[in-house]
N, C-alpha and C positions, 0 to 999 in steps of 0.2 A: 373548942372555943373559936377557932380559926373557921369553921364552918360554919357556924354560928356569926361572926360578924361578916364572912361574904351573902350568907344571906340578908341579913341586915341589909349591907351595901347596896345590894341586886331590891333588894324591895325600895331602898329609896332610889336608885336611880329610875325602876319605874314607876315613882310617886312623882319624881323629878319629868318625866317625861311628860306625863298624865297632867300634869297643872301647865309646860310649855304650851300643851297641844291647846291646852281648855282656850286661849283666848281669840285662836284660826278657827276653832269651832264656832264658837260665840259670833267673830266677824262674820264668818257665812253662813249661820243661821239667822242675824241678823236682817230682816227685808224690810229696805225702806219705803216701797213703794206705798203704801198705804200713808203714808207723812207728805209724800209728794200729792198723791191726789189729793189730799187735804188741802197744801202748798199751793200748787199751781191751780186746782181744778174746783178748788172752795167746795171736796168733798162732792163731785157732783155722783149720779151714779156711774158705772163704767159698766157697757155690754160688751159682750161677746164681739169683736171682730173681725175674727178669721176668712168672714165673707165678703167685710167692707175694705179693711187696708190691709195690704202687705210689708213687711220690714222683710228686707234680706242686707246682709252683713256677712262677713265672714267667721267662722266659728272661730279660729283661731288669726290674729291679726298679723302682717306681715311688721306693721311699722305700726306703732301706738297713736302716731302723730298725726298720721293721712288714712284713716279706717273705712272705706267706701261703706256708701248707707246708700239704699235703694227702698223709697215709698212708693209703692204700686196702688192706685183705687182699683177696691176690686166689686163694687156696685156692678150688679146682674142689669140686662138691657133694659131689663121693665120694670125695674126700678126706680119711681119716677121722682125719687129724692137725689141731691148732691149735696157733695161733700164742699163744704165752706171753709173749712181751714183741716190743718195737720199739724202737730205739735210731737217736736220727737222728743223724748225725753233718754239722759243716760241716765242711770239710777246712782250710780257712786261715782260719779265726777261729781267736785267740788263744787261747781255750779250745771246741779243736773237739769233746767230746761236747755237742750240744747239749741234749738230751731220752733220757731211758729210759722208756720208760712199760709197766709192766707193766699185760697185760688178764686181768681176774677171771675167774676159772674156766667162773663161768654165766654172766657177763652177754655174751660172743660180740659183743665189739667189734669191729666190722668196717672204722670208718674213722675217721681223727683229724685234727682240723685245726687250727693255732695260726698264729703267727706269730712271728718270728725276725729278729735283726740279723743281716746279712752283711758281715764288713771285708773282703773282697776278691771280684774274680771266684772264682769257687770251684767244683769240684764239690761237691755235696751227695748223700751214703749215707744210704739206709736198708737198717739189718741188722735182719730177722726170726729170731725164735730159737722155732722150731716145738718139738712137744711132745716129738719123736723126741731133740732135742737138737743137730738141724742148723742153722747157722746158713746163713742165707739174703739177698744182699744186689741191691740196686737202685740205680742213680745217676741225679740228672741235674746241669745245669750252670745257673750262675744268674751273672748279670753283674752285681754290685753292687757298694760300697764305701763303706767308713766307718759303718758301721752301728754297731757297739760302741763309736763316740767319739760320738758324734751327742750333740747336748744331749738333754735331756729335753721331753718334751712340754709338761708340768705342771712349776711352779715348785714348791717345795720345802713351802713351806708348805700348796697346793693337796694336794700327797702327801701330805704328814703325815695330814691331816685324813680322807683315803680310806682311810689305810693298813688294810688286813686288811678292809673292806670286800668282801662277796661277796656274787655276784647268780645265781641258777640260771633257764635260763629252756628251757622245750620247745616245737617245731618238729613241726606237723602237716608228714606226707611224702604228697605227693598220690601217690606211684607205691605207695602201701601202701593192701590193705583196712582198712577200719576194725575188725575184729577181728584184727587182725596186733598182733601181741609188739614189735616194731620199735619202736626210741625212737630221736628224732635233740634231743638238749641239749646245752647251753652252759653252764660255770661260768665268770664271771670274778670277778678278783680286784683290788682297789686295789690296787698297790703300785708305788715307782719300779723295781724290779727295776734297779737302778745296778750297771754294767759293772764298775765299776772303771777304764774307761778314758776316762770322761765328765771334761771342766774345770769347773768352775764359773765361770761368767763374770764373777762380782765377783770374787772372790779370785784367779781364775787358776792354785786348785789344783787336784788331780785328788780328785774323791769315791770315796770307798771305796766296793767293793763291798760291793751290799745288794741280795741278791734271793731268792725262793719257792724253795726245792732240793728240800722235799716237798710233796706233794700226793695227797691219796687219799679217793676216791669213792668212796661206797655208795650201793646200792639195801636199806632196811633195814641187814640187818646181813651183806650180801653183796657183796661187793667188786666194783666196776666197773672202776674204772682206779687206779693208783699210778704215780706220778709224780716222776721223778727231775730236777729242773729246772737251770740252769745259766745263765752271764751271758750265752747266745744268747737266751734268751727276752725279747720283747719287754717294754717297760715296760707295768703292767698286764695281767698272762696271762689267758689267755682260753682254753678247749681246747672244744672243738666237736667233738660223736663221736655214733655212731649204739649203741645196745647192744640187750637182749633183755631186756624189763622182766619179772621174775620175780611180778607181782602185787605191788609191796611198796606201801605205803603214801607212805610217805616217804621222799626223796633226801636227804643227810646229805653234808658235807664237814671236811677237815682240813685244814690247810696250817699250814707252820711254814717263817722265811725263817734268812737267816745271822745275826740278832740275836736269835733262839731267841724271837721269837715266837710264838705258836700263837694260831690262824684256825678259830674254829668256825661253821657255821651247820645247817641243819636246815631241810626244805621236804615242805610237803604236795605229793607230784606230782600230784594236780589242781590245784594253788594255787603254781605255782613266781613267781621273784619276788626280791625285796628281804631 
């Protein structure tokens, strides 16, 4: 009898296990990506990538909150198409388009780099959308979590004080002659860019979303990057890109968040800066 109800026991505890596990299984066999391109892309077709864009990310995330994301174009020299926009998308963040960034006609932005919260292990898309009107797509997989609940870095008050603040700053490229067209800059911006899914740790309530959705660069009065941002983007955005400097004088920026803000500055590109 005695051996008779431990095995009973022992068969239900591994029925008991067997129905826990059943709905981690279910979560990660579930793949949303086919709902997204539906979502975002109205279903359109997706090719093969591997040749036009690159995503690199790190497999395993240091901080959920700050996740470096690096879009590379990778269009072969005689290629006599470009790439018109990049759309990165996270697949299991709560609002997965993270970034659109359309690239200016002449300025031949060839690589982007920001950083991004991740709430779950996730794959991560990037969709290129070449001049032909093909879209073009990349993945890779990034192990992170909790990234869009995360507190904030900077206390409330620290934000405030930053808010709309912007800094331009340019990057000698040692693999480039010195009379090369090649510019490698960085715009950042103060702001909490808040998820909406952040608490406040005195109150215990949840902060509304408040974050950068536009953003647009010139050289002069020639368009580099426009920028469609989203609650993936990290607190204080930062985007890091290489382009094709047309002789202009002066770098020029806009941004406006979800409280209809607007963020102007203006920079001598010999003199970038504060």
């Amino acid at each position: 009898m005695i051996k008779h109800s431990l095995r009973l026991t022992f068969a239900a505890t591994l029925l008991g296990m067997a129905l826990a596990a059943t709905p981690a299984r279910t979560e990660e066999a579930y793949d949303p990506w086919p709902g997204l391109v539906q979502d975002i892309f109205n279903n359109r077709p997706m090719n093969d990538g591997n040749d036009v864009i690159g995503i690199e990310m790190p497999y395993r995330a240091e901080d959920a909150a700050i996740v470096p994301v690096t879009l590379r174009a990778k269009l072969s020299p005689g290629d006599n198409r470009r790439i018109r926009a990049i759309t990165l998308v996270i697949d299991r963040n709560p609002a997965p388009m993270a970034a659109r960034f359309e690239l200016g006609l002449d300025a031949n932005v060839s690589e982007i780099s920001t950083r991004v919260r991740v709430n779950n292990y996730t794959d991560v898309h990037a969709v290129a959308e070449l001049s032909d009107g093909q879209l073009y797509v990349s993945k890779t997989y990034v192990k992170a979590s909790g990234g869009c609940s995360a507190p904030a870095a900077k206390n409330a008050e620290e934000a405030k004080n930053r808010l709309g603040q912007m800094r331009y700053r340019q990057f000698d490229r040692a693999d480039e002659a010195p009379a090369s067209r090649i510019r490698e800059a960085q715009i950042m911006i103060g702001h909490p860019n808040n998820s909406g899914l952040q608490m406040d740790q005195v109150t215990q309530l949840y902060i509304p979303a408040f974050f950068v959705n536009q953003l647009r660069l010139w050289q002069d009065d020639s368009l580099v990057l426009a920028v469609e941002g989203g609650i993936s983007i990290s607190e204080d955005p930062n985007i890091r890109f290489t382009y094709v400097s047309t002789g202009a004088k002066h770098f020029r920026a806009e941004a406006t968040d979800t409280d209809g803000h607007i963020f102007r500055n203006e920079w001598d590109v010999g003199k970038p800066g504060m």
